[in-house]
C-alpha positions in Angstrom: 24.2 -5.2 23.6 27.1 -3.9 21.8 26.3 -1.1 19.2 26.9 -3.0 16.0 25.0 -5.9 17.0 22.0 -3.6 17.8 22.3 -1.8 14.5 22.7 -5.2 12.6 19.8 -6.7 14.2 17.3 -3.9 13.5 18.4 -3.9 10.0 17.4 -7.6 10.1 14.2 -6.9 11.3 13.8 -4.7 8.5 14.9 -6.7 5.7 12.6 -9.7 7.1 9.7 -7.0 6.3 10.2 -5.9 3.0 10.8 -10.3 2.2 7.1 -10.3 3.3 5.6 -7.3 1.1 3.2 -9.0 -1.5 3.8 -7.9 -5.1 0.6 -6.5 -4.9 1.2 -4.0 -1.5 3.5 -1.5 -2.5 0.7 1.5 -3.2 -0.6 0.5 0.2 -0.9 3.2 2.4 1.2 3.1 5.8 1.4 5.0 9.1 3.6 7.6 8.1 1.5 9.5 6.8 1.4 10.4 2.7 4.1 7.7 2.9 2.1 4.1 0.8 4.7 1.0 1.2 7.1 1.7 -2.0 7.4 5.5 -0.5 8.4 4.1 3.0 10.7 1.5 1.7 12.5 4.0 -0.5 13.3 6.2 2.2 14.7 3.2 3.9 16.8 2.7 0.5 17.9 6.0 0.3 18.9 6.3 4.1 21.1 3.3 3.5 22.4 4.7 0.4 23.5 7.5 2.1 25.2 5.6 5.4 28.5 3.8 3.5 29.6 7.5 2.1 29.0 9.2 5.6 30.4 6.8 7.7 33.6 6.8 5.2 34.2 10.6 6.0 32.0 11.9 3.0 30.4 15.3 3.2 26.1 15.7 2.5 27.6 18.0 -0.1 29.7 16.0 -1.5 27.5 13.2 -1.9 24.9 16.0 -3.9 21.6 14.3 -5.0 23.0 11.0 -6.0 20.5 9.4 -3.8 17.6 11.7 -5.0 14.4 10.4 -6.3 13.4 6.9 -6.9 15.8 4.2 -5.7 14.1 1.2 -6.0 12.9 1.0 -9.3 10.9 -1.8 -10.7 12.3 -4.5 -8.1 11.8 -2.7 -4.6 12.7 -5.6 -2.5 16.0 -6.1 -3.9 16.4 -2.7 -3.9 16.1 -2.8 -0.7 18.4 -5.8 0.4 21.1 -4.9 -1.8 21.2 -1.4 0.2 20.7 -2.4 3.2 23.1 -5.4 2.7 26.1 -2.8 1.9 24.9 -0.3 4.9 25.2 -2.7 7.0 29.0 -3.9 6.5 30.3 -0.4 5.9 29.2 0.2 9.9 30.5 -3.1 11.2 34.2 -2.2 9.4 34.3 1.8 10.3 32.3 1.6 13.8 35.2 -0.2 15.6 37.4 3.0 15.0 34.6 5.6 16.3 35.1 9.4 14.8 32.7 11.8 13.2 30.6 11.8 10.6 29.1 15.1 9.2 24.9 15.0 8.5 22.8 17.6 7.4 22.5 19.8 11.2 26.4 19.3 11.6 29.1 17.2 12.9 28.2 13.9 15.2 29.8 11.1 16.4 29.3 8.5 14.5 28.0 6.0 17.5 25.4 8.5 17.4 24.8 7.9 14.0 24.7 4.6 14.3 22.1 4.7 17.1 19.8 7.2 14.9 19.7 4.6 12.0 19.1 1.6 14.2 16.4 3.5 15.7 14.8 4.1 12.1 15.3 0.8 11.3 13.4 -0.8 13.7 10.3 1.7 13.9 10.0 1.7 10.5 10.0 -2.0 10.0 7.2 -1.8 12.4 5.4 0.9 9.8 6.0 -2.0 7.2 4.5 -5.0 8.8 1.5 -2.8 10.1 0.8 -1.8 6.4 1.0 -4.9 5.3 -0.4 -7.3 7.6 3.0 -8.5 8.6 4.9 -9.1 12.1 4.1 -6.7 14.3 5.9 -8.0 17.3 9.2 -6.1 17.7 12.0 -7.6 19.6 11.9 -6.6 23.1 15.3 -6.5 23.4 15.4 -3.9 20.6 12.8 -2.2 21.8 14.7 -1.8 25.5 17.9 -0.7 23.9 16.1 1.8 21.3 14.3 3.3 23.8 16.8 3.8 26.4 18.8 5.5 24.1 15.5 7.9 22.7 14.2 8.9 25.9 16.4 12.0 26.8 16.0 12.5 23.3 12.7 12.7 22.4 11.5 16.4 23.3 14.6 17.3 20.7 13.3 15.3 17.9 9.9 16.5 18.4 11.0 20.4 18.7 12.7 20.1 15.7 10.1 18.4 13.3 12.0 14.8 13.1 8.9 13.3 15.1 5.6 13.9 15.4 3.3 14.4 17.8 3.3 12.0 20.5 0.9 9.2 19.6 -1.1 6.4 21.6 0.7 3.8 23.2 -2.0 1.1 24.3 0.7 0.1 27.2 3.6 -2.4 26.5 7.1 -1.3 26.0 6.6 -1.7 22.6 3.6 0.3 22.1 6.0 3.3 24.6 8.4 3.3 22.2 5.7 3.6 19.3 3.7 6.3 20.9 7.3 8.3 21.1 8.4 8.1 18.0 4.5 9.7 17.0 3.0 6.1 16.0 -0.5 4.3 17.3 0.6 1.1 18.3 -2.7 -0.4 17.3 -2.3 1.1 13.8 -4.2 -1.7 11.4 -7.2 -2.5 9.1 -9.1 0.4 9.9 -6.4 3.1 10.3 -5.5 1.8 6.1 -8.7 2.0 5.4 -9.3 5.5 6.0 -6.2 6.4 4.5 -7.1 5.4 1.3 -10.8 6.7 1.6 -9.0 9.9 2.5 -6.8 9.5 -0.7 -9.9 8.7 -3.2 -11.4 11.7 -2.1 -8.1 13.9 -2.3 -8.1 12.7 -6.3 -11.8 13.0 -6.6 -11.7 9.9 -8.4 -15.2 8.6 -7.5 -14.4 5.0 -8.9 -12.0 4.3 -5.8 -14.6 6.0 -3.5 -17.1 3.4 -4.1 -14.5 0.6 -3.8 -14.3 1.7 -0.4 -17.5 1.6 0.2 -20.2 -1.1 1.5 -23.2 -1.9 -1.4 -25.3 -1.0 1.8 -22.8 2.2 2.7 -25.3 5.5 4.3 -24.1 8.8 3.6 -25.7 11.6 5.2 -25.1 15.1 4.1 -24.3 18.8 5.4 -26.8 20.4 4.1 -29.3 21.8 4.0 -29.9 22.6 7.4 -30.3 21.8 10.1 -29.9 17.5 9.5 -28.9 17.4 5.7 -29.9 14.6 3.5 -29.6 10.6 4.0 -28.1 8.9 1.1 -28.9 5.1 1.5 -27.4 2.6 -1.0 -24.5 2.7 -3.3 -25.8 3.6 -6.3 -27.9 6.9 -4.5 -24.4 7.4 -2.9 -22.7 7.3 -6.2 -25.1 9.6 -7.6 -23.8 12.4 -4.5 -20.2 11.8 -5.8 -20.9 11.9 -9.4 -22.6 15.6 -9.2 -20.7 17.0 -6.7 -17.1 16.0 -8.9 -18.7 16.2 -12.1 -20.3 19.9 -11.7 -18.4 21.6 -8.8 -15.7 23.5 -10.5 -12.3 22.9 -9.2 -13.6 20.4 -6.6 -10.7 19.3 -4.0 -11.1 17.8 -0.9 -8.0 17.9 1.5 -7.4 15.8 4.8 -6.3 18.0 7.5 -6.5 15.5 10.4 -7.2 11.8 11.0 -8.0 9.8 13.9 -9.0 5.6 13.6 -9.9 3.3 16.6 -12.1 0.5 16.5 -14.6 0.4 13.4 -14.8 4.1 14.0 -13.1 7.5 12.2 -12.9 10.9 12.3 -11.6 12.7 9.1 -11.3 16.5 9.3 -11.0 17.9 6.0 -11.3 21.4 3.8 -13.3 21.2 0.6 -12.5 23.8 -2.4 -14.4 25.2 -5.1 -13.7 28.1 -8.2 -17.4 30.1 -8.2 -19.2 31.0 -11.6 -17.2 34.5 -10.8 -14.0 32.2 -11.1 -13.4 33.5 -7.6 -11.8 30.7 -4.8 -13.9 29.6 -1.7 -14.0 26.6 0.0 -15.5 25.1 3.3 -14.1 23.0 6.7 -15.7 20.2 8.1 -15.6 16.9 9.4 -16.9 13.1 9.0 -17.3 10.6 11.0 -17.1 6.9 9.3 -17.8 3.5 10.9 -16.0 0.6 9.0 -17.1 -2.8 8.1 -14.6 -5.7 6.3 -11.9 -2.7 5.5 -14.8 -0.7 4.0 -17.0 2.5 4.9 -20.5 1.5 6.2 -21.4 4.9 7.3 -20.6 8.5 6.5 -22.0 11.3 8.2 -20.4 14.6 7.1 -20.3 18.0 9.1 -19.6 21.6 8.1 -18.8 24.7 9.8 -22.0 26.7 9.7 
């Protein structure tokens, strides 16, 4: 597959994604992580933005922070046709002549380019569809040429920060190429649904917390020792959330690590406080959730003793 037909095709893929975002799915959150649909899809924009001026010679410095901030506005799917649209035929007329173009780490090639922004393209219309409830199924002909091109790559984009850790591939060329680029291939329901559990707690708002929850939901506590308390019910389980946000002083609650499979998570998080003394002091721990219909059924929290 020639280069430009690759790169055109993934940004197809894409653009077929964002078509299928319902109005109301923008805030949803996606699997790249602190990234909801709007965030993810304004990346894309601005990555777009930013490919007609590079690939026409165009220093990063020269192009400043024109694409800074928030590029899609109040219509995000044209947003993100239009830019895509223009990306795309400024690389079909300047890829036939080859040359340089100059990123952020230096001078490349600009087929090199070309491959990195396919690459993107694709994964992230992946990260789209799976936050969404969209097409999952990526073309395997994308996928082959994608990956072929990542593989001696990979260990450079992950020493650098561009990549995550390697994530869990469930087997499947598709679900390789996933697990490279620091994806779970079998991202979904459950994996959203503790991200925005996660989230409700991070604001403290305890509103969205019980959204999240079952009317039957369990909560068992850390303390006191050595089996904390059972919390049955959401209105006793309300009552938790209610004290502990309404009279803990500077309550936050911070995620620190995830982990989703099944109807099961794991959240690690860190939970701080300001004393009577006004001094700082905070706690680490862990809970593990089961899920039912997109909602916490269970919560059973840990704490480093």
């Amino acid at each position: 597959m020639d280069l430009n037909t690759l790169y055109h095709r993934t940004i197809e893929a894409w653009a077929d994604r964002v078509n299928a975002v319902g109005s109301d799915q923008w805030d949803e959150p996606t699997p790249c992580r602190d990234w909801t649909v709007r965030d993810l899809t304004n990346h894309v924009v601005g990555e777009d933005r930013w490919t007609t001026p590079l690939v026409n010679g165009s220093t990063v410095a020269e192009v400043g922070d024109r694409f800074d901030g928030d590029l899609v506005g109040d219509d995000p799917t044209r947003a993100a046709l239009d830019a895509a649209t223009e990306a795309a035929k400024a690389v079909a007329d300047r890829l036939p002549d080859g040359g340089i173009v100059h990123l952020s780490y230096g001078e490349e090639q600009l087929a090199e380019y070309v491959h990195q922004l396919a690459a993107d393209h694709l994964v992230h219309s992946w990260d789209l569809a799976a936050a969404t409830g969209g097409d999952t199924r990526l073309d395997p002909h994308l996928v082959s040429e994608v990956a072929s091109w990542f593989a001696p790559r990979e260990e450079l984009y992950r020493a650098g920060g561009a990549i995550g850790p390697r994530g869990v591939s469930h087997g499947g060329a598709q679900g390789d190429l996933l697990a490279a680029f620091g994806r779970d291939a079998e991202w979904g329901a459950t994996h959203a649904a503790l991200a925005r559990f996660s989230s409700a707690f991070g604001h403290g708002d305890v509103d969205a917390i019980m959204a999240l929850m079952t009317d039957d939901c369990i909560f068992e506590a850390t303390g006191p020792a050595p089996d904390g308390v059972r919390h049955q019910g959401a209105v006793a389980v309300r009552e938790v959330w209610v004290e502990l946000f309404g009279q803990t002083r500077g309550a936050a609650f911070t995620e620190e690590e995830s982990y989703a499979g099944g109807d099961r998570g794991v959240l690690r998080w860190r939970f701080d406080w300001i004393g009577d003394d006004g001094e700082g002091g905070h706690v680490r721990g862990a809970d593990v959730l089961r899920f039912r219909d997109g909602k916490v059924c269970e919560k059973l929290s840990y704490v480093k003793g």
